[in-house]
C-alpha positions as CSV (number, residue, x, y, z in Angstrom):
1,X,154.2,94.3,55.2
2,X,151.3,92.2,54.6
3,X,150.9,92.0,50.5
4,X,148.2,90.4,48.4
5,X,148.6,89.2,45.4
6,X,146.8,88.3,42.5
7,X,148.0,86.5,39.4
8,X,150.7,85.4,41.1
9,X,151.4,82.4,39.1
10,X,152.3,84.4,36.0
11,X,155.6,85.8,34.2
12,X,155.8,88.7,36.3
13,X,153.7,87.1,39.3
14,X,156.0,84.5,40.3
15,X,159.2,86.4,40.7
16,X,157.2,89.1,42.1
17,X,156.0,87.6,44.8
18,X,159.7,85.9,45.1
19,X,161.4,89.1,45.8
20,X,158.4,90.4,48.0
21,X,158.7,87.3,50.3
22,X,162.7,87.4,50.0
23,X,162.5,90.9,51.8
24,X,160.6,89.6,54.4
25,X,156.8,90.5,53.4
26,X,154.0,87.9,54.3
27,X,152.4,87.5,51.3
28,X,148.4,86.2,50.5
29,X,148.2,84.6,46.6
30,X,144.9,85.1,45.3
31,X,144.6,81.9,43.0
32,X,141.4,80.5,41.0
33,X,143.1,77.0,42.1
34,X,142.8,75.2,45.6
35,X,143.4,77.2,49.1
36,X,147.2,76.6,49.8
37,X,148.3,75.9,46.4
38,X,150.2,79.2,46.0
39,X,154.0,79.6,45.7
40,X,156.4,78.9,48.6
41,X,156.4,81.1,51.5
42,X,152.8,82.3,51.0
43,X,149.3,81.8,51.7
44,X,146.9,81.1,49.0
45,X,143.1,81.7,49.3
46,X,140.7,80.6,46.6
47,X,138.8,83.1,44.5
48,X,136.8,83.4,41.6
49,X,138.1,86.3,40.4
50,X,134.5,88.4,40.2
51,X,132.9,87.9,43.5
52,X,133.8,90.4,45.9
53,X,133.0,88.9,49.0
54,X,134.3,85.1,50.9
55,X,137.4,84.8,52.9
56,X,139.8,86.2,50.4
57,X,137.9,89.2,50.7
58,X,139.0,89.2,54.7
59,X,142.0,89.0,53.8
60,X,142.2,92.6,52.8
61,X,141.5,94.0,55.7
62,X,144.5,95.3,57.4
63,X,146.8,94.3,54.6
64,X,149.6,97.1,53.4
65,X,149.7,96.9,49.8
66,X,147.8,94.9,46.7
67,X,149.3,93.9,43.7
68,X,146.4,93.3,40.8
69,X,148.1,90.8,37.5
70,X,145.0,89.2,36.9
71,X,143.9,88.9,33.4
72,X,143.8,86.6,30.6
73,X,147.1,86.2,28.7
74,X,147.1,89.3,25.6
75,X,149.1,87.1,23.3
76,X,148.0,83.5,23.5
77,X,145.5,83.1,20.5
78,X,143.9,85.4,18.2
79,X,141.5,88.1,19.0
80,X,137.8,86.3,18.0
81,X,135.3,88.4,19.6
82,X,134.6,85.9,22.1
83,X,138.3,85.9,22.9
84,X,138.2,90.0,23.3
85,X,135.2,89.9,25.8
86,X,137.7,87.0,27.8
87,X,140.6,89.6,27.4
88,X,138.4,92.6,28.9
89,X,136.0,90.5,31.2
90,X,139.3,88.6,33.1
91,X,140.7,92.1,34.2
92,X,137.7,94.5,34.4
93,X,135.6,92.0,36.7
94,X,138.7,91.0,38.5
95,X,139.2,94.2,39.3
96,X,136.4,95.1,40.0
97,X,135.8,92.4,42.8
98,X,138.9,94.0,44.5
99,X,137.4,97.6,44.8
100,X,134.4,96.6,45.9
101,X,135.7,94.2,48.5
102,X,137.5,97.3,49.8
103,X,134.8,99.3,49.5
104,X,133.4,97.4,52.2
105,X,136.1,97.7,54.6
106,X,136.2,100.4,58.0
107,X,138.3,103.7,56.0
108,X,141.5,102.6,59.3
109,X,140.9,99.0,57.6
110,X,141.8,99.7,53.9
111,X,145.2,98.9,52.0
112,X,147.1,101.4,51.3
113,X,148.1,101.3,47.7
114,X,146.8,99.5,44.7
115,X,148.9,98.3,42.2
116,X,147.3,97.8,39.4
117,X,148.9,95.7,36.1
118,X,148.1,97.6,32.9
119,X,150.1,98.0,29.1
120,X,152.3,100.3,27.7
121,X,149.2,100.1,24.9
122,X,147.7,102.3,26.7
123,X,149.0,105.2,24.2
124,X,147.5,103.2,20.8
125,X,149.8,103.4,17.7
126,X,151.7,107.1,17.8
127,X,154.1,106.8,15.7
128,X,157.5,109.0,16.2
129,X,155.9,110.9,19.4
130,X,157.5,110.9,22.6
131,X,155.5,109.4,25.1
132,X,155.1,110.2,28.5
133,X,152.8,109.7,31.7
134,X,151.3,112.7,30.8
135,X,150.4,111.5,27.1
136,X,146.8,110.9,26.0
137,X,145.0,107.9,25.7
138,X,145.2,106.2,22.1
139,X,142.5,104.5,19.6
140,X,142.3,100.5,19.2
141,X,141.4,97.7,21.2
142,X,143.8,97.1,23.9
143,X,144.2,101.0,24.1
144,X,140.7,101.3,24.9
145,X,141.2,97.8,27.5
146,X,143.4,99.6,29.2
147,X,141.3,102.7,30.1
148,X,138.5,100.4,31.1
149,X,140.9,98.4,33.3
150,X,142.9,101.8,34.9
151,X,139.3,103.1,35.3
152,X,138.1,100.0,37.5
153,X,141.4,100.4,39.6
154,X,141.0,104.1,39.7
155,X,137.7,103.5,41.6
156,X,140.0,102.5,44.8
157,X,141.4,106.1,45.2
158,X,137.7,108.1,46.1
159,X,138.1,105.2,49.0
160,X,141.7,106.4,50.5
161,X,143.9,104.0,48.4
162,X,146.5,105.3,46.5
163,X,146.3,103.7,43.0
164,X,149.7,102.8,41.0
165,X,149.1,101.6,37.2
166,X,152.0,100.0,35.8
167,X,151.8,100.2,32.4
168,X,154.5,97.5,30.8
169,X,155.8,97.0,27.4
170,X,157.1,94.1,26.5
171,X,159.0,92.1,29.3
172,X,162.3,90.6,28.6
173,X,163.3,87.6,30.5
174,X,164.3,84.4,30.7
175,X,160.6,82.0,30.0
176,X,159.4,85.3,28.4
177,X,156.5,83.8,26.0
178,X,156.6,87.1,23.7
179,X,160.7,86.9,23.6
180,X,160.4,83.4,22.4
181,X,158.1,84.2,20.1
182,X,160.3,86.8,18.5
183,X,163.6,84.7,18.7
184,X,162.3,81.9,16.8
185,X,162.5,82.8,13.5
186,X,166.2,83.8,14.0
187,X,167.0,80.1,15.6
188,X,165.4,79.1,12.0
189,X,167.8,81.4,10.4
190,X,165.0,83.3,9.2
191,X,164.8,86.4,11.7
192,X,164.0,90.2,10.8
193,X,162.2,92.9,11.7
194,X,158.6,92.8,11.5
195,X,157.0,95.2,9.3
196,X,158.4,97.9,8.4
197,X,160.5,97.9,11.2
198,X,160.5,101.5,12.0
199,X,158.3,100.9,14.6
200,X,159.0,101.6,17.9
201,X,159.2,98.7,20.7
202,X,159.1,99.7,24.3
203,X,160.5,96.8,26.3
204,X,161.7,96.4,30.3
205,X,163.9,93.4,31.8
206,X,161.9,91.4,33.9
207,X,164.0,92.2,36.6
208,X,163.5,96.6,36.6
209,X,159.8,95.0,35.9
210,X,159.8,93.4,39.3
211,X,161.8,96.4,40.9
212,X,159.4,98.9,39.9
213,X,156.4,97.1,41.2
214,X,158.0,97.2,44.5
215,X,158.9,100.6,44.3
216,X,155.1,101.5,43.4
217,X,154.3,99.2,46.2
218,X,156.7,101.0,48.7
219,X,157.5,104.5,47.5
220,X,154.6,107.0,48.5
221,X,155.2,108.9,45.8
222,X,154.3,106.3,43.2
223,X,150.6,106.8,42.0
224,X,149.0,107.3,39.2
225,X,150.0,105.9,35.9
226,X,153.8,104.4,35.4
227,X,155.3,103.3,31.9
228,X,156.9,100.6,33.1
229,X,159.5,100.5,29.9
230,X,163.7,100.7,30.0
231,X,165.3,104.4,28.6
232,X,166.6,102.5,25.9
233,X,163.8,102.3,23.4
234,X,164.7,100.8,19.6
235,X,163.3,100.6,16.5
236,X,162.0,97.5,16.1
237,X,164.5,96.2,13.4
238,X,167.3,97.3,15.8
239,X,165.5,95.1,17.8
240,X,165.6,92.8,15.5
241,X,169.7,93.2,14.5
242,X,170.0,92.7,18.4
243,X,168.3,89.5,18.7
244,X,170.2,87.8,15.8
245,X,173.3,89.1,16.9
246,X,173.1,87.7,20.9
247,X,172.4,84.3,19.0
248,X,174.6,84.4,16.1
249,X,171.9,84.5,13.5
250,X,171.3,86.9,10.1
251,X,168.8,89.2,10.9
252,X,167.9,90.0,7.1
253,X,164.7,88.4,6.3
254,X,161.9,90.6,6.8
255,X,158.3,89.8,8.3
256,X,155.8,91.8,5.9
257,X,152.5,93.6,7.7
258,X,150.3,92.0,5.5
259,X,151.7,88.4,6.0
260,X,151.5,88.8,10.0
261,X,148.0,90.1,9.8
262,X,147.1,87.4,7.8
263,X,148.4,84.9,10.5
264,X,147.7,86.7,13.9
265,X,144.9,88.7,12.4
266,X,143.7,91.9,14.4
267,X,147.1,90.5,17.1
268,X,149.4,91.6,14.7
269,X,148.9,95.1,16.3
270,X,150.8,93.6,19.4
271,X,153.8,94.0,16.6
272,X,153.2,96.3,14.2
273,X,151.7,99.3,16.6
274,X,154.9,101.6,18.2
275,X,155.1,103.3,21.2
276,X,158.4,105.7,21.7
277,X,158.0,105.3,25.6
278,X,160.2,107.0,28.1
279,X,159.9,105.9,31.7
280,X,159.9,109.4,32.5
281,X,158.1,109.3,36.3
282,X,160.0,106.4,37.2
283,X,163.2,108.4,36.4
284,X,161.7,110.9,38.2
285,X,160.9,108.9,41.4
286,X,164.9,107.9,41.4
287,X,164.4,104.4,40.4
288,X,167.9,103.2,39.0
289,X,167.1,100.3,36.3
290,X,169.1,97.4,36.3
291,X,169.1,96.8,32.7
292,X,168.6,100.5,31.3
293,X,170.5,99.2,27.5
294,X,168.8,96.4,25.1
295,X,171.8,94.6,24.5
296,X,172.7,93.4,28.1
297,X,168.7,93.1,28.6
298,X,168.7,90.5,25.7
299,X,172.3,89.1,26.6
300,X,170.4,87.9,30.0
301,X,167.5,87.0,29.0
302,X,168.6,85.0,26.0
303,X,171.1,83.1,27.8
């Protein structure tokens, strides 16, 4: 299969297209950097990431699949207003540009699937509810940035392109920025949960998160939004007992709201806000995860 990807220099990105050119794929990197300055075994072709037209823009035509990561990074500084617009603008217009570039394209020409990054935020803060594919759409900012960004993507289908939207929660892997930032405290012997810790935290091993973009990329069936999150969900203070435990560290000292939304600000919600996620479609679609408990998931990745 002939794959294009974009934000392929990322957490998920890299291994992704890893795996994809493992299997044999030839695979076109989408990068903001130099033309063939992509990872090994692929071509890269400049882009700007909101024109839809230039030679990157050829390169869609007779390609199989399309695999969208682009976007500014959710957790690296706090949320000014300026920053939010940066957070939106990098995935909307990003998107955007793909649609439209396949818009373009004869209907025999088109790729056949989209895949589309999105967040398990999708759902907002809800509490002890059980959430689903089928759930609503919840209140707050990154809720309401991820039904702009599905919506953009969505715009592919009308043209013959199956849409997938993977909607992660927090990946757990080795290099994991958001894993680091949780162990940290506990490597200071001064980890616990965060907040009330009755939140809860939808999480997936990077390695199920790389699985289940190639199963939206090669399963038919796959469309439509996926919660890209591991059966086992916790409370976040189990969370928090697991993490001190995998590095021999007390998991007793407590990270109050208040004091996280005094230093992250309006980011604190990455935290704070639960999400009782079940990965009910990929279940469904028979996808067997690799690492479906917490423990073993943070064993690995905290190796």
């Amino acid at each position: 299969m002939k794959i294009i990807v974009a934000g392929a220099t990322g957490f998920i990105g890299q291994p992704l297209v890893h795996e994809l050119t493992r299997s044999g794929n030839e695979v076109v990197v989408l990068t903001r950097g130099d033309s063939g300055a992509g990872p090994a075994d692929t071509r890269a072709i400049h882009w700007d990431a909101r024109t839809a037209s230039g030679p990157w823009a050829s390169e869609l035509r007779g390609a199989d699949a399309i695999v969208n990561l682009a976007g500014a990074n959710i957790g690296a500084k706090r949320w000014t207003e300026s920053r939010k617009r940066e957070l939106e603008s990098s995935r909307i217009e990003a998107t955007g540009a793909i649609v439209s570039a396949i818009d373009v394209l004869e209907a025999a020409d088109r790729p056949k699937v989209l895949v589309n990054a999105s967040g398990i935020d999708y759902y907002g803060d809800r509490g002890d509810e059980v959430i689903t594919e089928d759930s609503t759409q919840g209140a707050g900012f990154l809720a309401q940035l991820c039904g702009r960004w599905e919506a953009a993507a969505l715009d592919a289908e009308p043209l013959g392109v199956r849409v997938a939207l993977m909607r992660t929660g927090v990946v757990l892997g080795k290099g994991s920025m958001a894993l680091s930032r949780l162990a940290l405290p506990f490597k200071l012997f001064a980890g616990g949960p965060l907040g009330s810790g009755k939140q809860w935290f939808p999480w997936i091993h990077l390695q199920d998160c790389i699985g289940l973009y190639q199963l939206a990329i090669e399963n038919q069936a796959a469309r439509g939004p996926i919660n890209g999150v591991a059966p086992d969900v916790r409370r976040e203070k189990d969370v928090a007992s697991e993490i001190g435990r995998v590095l021999g560290r007390p998991s007793w000292a407590p990270a109050p709201a208040f004091a996280l939304h005094l230093v992250l600000g309006e980011l604190a919600h990455l935290v704070l806000d639960g999400r009782r996620a079940e990965p009910a479609k990929a279940l469904a679609l028979g996808y067997q995860f690799a690492y479906p408990l917490l423990p073993e998931a943070l064993s690995d990745a905290l190796a």
